[in-house]
C-alpha positions as CSV (number, residue, x, y, z in Angstrom):
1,X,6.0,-38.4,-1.2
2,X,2.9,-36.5,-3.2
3,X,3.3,-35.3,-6.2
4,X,4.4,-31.6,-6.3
5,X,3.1,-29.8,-8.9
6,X,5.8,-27.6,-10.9
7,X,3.7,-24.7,-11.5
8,X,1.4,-22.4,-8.7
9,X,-2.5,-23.0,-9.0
10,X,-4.0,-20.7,-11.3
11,X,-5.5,-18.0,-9.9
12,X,-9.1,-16.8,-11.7
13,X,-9.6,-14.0,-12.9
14,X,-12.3,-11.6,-14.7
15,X,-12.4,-11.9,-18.5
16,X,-10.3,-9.1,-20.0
17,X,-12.2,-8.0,-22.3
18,X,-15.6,-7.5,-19.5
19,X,-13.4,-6.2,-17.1
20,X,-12.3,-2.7,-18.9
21,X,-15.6,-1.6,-17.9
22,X,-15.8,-2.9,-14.4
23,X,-14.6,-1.9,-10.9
24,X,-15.7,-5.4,-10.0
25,X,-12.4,-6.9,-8.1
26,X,-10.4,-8.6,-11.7
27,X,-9.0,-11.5,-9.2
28,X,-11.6,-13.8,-8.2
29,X,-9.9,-16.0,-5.7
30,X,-9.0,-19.7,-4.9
31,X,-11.7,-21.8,-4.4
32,X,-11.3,-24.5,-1.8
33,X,-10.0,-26.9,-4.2
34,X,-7.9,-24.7,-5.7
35,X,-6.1,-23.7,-1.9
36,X,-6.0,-27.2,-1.7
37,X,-4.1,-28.1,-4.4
38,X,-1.6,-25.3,-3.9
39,X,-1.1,-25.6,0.0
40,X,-0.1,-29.6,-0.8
41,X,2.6,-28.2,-3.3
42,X,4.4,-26.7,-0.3
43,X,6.9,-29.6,1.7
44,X,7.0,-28.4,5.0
45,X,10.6,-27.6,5.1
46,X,12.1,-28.0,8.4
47,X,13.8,-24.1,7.9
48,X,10.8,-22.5,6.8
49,X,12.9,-19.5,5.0
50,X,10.0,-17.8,3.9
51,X,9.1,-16.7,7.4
52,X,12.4,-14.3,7.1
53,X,10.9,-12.7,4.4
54,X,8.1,-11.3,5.7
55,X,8.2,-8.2,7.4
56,X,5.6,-9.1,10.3
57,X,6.4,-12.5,10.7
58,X,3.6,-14.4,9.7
59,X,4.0,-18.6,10.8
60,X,3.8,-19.3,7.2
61,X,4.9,-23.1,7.3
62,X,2.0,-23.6,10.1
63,X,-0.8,-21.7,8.3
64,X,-0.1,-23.6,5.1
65,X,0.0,-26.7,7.1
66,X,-3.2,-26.0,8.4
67,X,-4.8,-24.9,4.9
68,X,-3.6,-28.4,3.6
69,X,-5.5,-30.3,5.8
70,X,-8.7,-28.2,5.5
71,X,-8.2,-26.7,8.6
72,X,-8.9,-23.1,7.7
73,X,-10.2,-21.4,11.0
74,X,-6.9,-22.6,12.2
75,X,-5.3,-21.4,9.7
76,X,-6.7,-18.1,10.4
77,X,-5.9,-18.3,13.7
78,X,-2.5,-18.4,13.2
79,X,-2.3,-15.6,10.4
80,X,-3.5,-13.1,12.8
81,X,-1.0,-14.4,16.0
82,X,1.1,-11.1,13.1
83,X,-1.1,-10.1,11.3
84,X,-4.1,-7.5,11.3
85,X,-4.9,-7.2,8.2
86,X,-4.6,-10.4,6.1
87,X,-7.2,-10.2,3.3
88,X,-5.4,-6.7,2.1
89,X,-2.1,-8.7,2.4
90,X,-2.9,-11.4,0.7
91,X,-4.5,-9.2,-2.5
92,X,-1.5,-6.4,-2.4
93,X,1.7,-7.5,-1.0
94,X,4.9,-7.6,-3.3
95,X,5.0,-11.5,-2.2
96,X,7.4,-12.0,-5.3
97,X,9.7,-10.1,-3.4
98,X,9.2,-11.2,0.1
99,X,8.4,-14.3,1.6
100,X,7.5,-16.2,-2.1
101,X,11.2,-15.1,-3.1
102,X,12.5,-17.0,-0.2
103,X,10.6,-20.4,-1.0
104,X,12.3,-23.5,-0.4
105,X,10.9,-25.0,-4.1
106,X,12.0,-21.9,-5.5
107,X,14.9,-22.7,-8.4
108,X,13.2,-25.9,-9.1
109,X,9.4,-24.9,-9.6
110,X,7.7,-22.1,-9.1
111,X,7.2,-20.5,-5.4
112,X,4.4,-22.0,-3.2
113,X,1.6,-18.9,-3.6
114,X,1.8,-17.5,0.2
115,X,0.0,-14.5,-0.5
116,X,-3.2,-16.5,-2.5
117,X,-3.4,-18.3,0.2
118,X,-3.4,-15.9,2.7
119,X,-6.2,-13.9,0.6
120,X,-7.9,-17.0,0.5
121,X,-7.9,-17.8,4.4
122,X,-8.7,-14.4,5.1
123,X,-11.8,-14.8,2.8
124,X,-12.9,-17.5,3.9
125,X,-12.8,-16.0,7.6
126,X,-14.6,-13.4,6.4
127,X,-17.0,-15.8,4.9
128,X,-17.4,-18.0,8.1
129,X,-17.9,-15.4,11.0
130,X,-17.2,-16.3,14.5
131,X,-18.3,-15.4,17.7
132,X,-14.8,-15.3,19.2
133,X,-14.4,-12.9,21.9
134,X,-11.7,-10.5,22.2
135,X,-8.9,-11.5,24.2
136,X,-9.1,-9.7,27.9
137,X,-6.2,-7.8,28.8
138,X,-6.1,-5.3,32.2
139,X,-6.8,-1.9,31.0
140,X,-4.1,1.1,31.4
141,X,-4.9,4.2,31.5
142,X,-2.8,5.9,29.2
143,X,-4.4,7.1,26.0
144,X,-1.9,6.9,22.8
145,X,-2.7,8.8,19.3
146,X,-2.3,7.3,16.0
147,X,-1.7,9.7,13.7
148,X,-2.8,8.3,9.9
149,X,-5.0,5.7,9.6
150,X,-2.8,3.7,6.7
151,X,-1.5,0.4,7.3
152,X,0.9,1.8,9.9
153,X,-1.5,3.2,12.0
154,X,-4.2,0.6,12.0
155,X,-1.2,-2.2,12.9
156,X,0.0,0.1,15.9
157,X,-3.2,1.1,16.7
158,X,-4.4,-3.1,16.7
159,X,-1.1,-3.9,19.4
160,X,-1.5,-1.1,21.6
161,X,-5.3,-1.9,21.9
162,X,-4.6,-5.3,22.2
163,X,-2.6,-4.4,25.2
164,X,-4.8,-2.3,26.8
165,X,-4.1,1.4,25.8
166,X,-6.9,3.6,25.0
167,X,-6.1,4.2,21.3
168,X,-7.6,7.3,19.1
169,X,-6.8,7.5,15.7
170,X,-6.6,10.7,13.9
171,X,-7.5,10.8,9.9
172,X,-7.3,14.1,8.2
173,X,-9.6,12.3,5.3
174,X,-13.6,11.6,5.4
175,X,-12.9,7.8,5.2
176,X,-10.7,5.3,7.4
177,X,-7.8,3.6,5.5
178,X,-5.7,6.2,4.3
179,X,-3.6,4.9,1.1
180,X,-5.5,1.2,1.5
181,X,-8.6,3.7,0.3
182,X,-7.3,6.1,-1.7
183,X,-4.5,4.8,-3.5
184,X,-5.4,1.4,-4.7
185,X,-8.3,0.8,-7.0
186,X,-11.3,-1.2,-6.2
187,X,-10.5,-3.5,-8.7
188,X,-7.7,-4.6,-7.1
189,X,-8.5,-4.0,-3.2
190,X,-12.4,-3.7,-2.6
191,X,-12.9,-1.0,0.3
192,X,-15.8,-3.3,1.9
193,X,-12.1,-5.3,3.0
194,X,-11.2,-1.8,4.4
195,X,-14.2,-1.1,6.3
196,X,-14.1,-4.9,7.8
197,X,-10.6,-4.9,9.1
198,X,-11.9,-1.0,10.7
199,X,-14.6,-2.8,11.9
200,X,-13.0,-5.5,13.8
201,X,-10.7,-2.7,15.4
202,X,-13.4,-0.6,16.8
203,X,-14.3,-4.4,18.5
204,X,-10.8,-3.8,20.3
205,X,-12.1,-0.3,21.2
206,X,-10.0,1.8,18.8
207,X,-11.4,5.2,18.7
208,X,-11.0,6.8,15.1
209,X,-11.6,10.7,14.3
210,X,-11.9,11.8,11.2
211,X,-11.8,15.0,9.3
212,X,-8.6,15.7,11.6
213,X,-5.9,17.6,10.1
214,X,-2.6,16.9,12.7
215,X,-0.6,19.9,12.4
216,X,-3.4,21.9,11.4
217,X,-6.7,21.1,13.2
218,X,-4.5,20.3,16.2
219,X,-1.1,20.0,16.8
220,X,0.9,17.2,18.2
221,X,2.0,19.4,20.9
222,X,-1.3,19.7,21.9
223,X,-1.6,16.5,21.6
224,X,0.8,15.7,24.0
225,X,-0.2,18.0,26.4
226,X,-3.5,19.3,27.1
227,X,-5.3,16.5,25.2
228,X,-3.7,14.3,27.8
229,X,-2.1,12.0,25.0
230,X,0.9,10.0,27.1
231,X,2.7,8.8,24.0
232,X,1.5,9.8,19.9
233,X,2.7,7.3,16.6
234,X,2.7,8.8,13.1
235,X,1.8,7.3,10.6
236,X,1.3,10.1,8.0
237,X,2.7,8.1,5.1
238,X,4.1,10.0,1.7
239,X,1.2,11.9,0.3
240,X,3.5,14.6,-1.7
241,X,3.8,13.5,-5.2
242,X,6.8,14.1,-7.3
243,X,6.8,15.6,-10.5
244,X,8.9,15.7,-13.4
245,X,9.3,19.4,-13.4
246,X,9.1,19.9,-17.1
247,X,7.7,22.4,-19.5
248,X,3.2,22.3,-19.5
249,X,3.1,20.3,-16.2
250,X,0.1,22.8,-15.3
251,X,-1.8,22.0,-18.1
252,X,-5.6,20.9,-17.2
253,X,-5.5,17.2,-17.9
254,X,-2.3,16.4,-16.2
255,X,-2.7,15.0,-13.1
256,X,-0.5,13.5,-10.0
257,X,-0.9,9.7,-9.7
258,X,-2.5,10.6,-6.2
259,X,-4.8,13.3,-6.9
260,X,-6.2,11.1,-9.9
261,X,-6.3,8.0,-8.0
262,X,-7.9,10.4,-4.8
263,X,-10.5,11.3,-7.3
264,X,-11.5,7.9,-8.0
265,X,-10.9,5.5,-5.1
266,X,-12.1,7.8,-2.4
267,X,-14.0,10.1,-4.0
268,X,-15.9,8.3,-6.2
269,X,-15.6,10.0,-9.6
270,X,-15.9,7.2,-11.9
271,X,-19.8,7.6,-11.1
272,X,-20.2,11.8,-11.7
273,X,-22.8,13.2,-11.3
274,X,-23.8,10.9,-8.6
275,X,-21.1,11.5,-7.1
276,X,-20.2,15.2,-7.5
277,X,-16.4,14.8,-7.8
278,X,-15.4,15.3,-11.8
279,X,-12.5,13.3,-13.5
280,X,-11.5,13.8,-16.8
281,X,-12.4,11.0,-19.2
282,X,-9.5,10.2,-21.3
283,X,-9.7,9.5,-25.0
284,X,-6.2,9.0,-25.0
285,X,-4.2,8.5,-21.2
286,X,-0.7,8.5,-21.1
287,X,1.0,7.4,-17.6
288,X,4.2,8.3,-16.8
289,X,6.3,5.7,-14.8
290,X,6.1,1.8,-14.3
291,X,5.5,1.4,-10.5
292,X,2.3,-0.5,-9.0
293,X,0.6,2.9,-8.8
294,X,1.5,3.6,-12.6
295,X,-0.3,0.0,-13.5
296,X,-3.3,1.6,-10.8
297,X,-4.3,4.6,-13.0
298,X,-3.3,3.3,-16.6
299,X,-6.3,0.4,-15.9
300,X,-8.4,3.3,-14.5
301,X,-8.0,5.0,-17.1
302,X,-9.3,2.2,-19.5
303,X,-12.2,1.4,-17.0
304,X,-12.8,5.7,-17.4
305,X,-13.4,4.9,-21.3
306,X,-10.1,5.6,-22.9
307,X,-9.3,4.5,-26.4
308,X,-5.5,4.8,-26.2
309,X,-4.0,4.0,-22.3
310,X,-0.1,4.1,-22.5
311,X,2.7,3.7,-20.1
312,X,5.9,6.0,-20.7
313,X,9.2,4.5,-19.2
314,X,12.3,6.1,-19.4
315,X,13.6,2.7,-18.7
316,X,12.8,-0.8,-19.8
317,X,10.4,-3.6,-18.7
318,X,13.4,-4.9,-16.8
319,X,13.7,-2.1,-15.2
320,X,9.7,-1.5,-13.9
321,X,8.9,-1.3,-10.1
322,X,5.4,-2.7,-10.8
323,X,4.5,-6.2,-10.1
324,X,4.4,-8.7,-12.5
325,X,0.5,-10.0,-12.2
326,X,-0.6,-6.2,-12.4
327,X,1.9,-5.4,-15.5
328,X,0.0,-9.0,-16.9
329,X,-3.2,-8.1,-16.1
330,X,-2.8,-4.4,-17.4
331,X,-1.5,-5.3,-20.6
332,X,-4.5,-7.8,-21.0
333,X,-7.0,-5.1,-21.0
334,X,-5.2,-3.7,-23.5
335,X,-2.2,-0.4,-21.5
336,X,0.3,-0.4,-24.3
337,X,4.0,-0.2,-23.1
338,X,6.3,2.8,-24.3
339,X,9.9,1.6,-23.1
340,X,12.9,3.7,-22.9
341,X,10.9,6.6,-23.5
342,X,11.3,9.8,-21.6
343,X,8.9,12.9,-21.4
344,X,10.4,16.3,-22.2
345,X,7.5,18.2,-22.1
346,X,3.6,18.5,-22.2
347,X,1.9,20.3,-25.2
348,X,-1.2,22.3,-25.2
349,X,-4.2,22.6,-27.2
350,X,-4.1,26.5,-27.0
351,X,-6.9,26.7,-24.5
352,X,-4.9,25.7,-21.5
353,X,-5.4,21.5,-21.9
354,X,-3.0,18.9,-22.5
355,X,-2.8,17.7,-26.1
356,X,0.1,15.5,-26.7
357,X,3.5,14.1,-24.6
358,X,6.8,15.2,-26.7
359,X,9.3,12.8,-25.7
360,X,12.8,11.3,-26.6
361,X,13.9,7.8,-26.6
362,X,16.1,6.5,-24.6
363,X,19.0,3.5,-24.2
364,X,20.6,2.1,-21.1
365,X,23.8,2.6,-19.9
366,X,26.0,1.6,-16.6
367,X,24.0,1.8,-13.4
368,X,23.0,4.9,-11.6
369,X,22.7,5.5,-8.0
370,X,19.9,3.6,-7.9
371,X,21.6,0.5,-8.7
372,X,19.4,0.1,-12.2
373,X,20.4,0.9,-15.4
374,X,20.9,4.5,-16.4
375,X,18.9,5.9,-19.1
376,X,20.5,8.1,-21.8
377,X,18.9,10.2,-24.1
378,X,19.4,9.1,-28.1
379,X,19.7,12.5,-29.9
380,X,17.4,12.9,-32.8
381,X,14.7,10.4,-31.7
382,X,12.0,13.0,-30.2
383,X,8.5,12.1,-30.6
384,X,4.7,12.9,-29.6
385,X,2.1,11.1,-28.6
386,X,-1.5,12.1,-28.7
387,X,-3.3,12.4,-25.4
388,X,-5.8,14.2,-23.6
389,X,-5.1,12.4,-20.0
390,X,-1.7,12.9,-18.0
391,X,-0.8,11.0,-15.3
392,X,2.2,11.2,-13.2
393,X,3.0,8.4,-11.0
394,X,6.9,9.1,-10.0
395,X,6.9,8.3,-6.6
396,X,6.0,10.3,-3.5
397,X,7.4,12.1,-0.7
398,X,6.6,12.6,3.0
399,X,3.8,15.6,3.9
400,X,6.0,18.4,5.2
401,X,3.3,19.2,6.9
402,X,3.4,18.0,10.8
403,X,7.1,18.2,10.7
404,X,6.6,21.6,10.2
405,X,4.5,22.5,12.6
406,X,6.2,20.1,15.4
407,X,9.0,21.4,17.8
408,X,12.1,19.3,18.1
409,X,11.1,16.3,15.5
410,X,14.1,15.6,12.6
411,X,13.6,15.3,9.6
412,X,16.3,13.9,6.8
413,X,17.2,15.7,3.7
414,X,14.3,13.6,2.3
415,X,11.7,14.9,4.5
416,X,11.2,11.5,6.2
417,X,10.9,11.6,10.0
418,X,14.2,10.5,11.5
419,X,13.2,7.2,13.5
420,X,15.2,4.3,15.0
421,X,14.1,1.4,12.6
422,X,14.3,-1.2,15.5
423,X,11.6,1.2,18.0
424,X,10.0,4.3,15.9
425,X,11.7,6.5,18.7
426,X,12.0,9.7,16.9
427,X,13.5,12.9,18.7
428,X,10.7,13.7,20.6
429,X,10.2,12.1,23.9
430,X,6.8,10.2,23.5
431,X,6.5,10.3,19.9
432,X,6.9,7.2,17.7
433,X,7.1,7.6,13.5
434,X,7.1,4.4,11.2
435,X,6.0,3.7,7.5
436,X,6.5,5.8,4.2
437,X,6.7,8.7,7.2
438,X,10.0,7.7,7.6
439,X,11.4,5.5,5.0
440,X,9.5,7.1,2.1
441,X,7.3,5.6,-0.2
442,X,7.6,1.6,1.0
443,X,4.9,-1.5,0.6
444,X,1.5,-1.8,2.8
445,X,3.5,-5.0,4.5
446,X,6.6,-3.0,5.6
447,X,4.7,-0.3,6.9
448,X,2.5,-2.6,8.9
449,X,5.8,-3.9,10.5
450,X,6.7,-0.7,11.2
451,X,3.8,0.0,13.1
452,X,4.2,-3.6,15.3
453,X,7.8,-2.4,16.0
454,X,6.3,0.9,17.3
455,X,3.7,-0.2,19.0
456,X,5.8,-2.9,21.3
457,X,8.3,0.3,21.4
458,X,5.7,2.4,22.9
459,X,4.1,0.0,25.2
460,X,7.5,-0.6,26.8
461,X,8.4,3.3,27.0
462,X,5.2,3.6,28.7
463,X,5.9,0.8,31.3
464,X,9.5,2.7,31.7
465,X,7.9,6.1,32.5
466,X,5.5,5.0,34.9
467,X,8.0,2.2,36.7
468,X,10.1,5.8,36.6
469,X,7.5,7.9,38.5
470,X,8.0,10.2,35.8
471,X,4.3,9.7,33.7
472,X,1.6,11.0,35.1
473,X,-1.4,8.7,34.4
């Protein structure tokens, strides 16, 4: 049997120190010899276990089987038997949580890496173009809308294509990608990724309109009706950030983890003026919460040019929601970490800008709802800490807007679409929800399962109508 080393194979990585001024991408990748050594570590268990833990189904043992014996066009043949979008996978999945947490070796050494090599496949694909031609399938002519262009929608938008469906997808931003573009930064997801996996779909035929407000520009009745639409799938995400809803909120400098991250992923504001979008530049950030997107703008803010970057945690590093190579790699360019700390309010400078974060400490006591710890506020322990950049990265919730404006679709008390989790089926006949639509906020992976489930879901409501007589082609 081969040796099987105890630990994963390092992956490279920018120098810390040079990257606090880059956007450059801070993970370099596996060279071959590198995938290599890490695809032998895995042995090929006769239960590959891992496969249950991703959300799409990827044949993990078989791609890693292929990777180890240098077979990597195979290897990306079989990635994308489930998956669309494997290079943003493989650089952005919680794998920790998912299909590496299920690893047979796991207890006994450290978890095959699944997702580097995924990243690396896909890279490698992307290195190696093929003239492969797109699988022929007999055209239908129903046309199903895709409303979002996130990871749901692209998925959905990839299967019903794939099966024949003339597919439009509606983004109400400039840009395809929707939180694959604005919410992660380019130094951990380069968009040129985004714009290849777009690129491959408009190959299938997937139509893709931008600038397209659903709800506003156009309704989803309309949709539905004299836009000739047979069947619609949202896919709007959770674009509505929560706040702490304490004292100086609306001070300038304090920002919502998505409108700051907007700014600078999408928009382009790290390079004002040649890009006319303005971003403060911190001398002193402070981000509020512990989440991935909490580690996203606390190493913008360093790349923007601040001194100081904090994060503020009510809880402790136990506690975080971010993962553990982006809390590493943030506290290597230098994000300090304010534990059981909690905001109580934002002070002023007099002329209407954020000067400081008074907050309390904290200690933890029995669980909460949530299942974590519960924080509780030590009297007498109030502090303030300088700063002249707010972030808030709490979460998010579901637009209200195309709820709002649709007849007969449920929502919860959350605001999420009510959807079958098996199908997407939501109230309305024809219409299809999956993603942070209807979960609230979720990972890129779960939501491109979601959009798989729909999209067979659809397909086979379709069939069912016309088999019925009751569609009208």
């Amino acid at each position: 049997m081969p040796l099987v080393y105890p630990t994963k194979t390092a992956m490279p990585t920018l120098d810390p120190v040079e990257r606090r001024a880059r956007w450059d991408e801070v993970a370099v990748g596996y060279t071959v010899e590198r995938a290599l050594a890490e695809a032998r570590r895995c042995i090929q268990c006769q239960d590959p276990v891992c496969e249950q833990g991703c959300p799409v189904g990827v044949p993990i043992r078989e791609f890693i089987r292929r990777v180890a014996v240098e077979d990597f066009a195979g290897a990306a043949d079989v990635i994308r038997t489930r998956n669309v979008l494997p290079a943003i996978c493989g650089r952005v999945c919680p794998v920790e949580h998912q299909c590496e947490a299920r690893c047979a070796v796991l207890g006994r050494l450290e978890p095959v890496g699944i997702g580097r090599l995924e990243r690396f496949v896909a890279d490698w694909e992307r290195a190696h173009p093929r003239n492969g031609a797109v699988r022929g399938v007999a055209p239908r002519a129903e046309k199903v809308a895709v409303v979002g262009s996130g990871p749901a929608g692209l998925t959905a938008a990839s299967d019903l294509a794939q099966l024949g469906y003339r597919v439009t997808v509606f983004e109400a931003l400039h840009a395809i990608g929707g939180v694959l573009r604005y919410g992660i930064p380019e130094f951990r997801l380069p968009k040129a990724i985004v714009d290849e996996d777009v690129a491959r779909l408009r190959t299938l035929g997937v139509d893709f309109e931008t600038n397209v407000v659903v709800g506003k520009t156009v309704t989803l009745d309309e949709l539905l009706g004299e836009l000739g639409f047979a069947a619609v799938f949202v896919g709007t995400g959770a674009g509505s950030p929560k706040f702490l809803g304490v004292p100086g909120e609306n001070l300038k400098g304090v920002y919502s983890a998505n409108e700051y991250l907007t700014r600078v992923n999408l928009m382009r504001a790290y390079s004002f003026p040649e890009y006319d979008t303005p971003v403060k530049r911190p001398a002193r950030a402070v981000v509020v919460g512990a989440g991935d997107t909490a580690m996203d703008a606390v190493r913008v803010s360093i790349r923007l040019g601040a001194e100081e970057a904090r994060i503020v945690y009510r809880r402790s590093e136990n506690e975080m929601g971010a993962r553990a190579e982006d809390y590493r790699r943030a506290a290597e360019e230098g994000a300090v970490f304010e534990w059981l700390t909690l905001p109580t309010r934002f002070l002023g400078d007099g002329e209407g800008r954020v000067s400081g974060v008074e907050c309390v400490r904290t200690r933890l006591a029995e669980p909460d709802e949530s299942g974590r710890s519960r924080p509780v506020v030590i009297p007498g322990s109030e502090t303030v800490i300088e700063a002249n950049l707010v972030v808030i990265a709490l979460g998010t919730n579901p637009n209200p807007l195309l709820p709002q404006t649709t007849r007969g679709l449920a929502t919860d008390a959350h605001g999420c679409v009510v959807s079958d989790p098996e199908t997407g089926a939501t109230s309305r006949a024809g219409v299809f929800a999956g993603g942070d639509i209807a979960t609230g906020a979720a990972t890129v992976i779960l939501a491109m399962g979601a959009g798989r489930r729909a999209a067979t879901a659809i397909d086979r409501y379709l069939r069912e109508e016309v088999n019925h007589g009751d569609h009208l082609a």
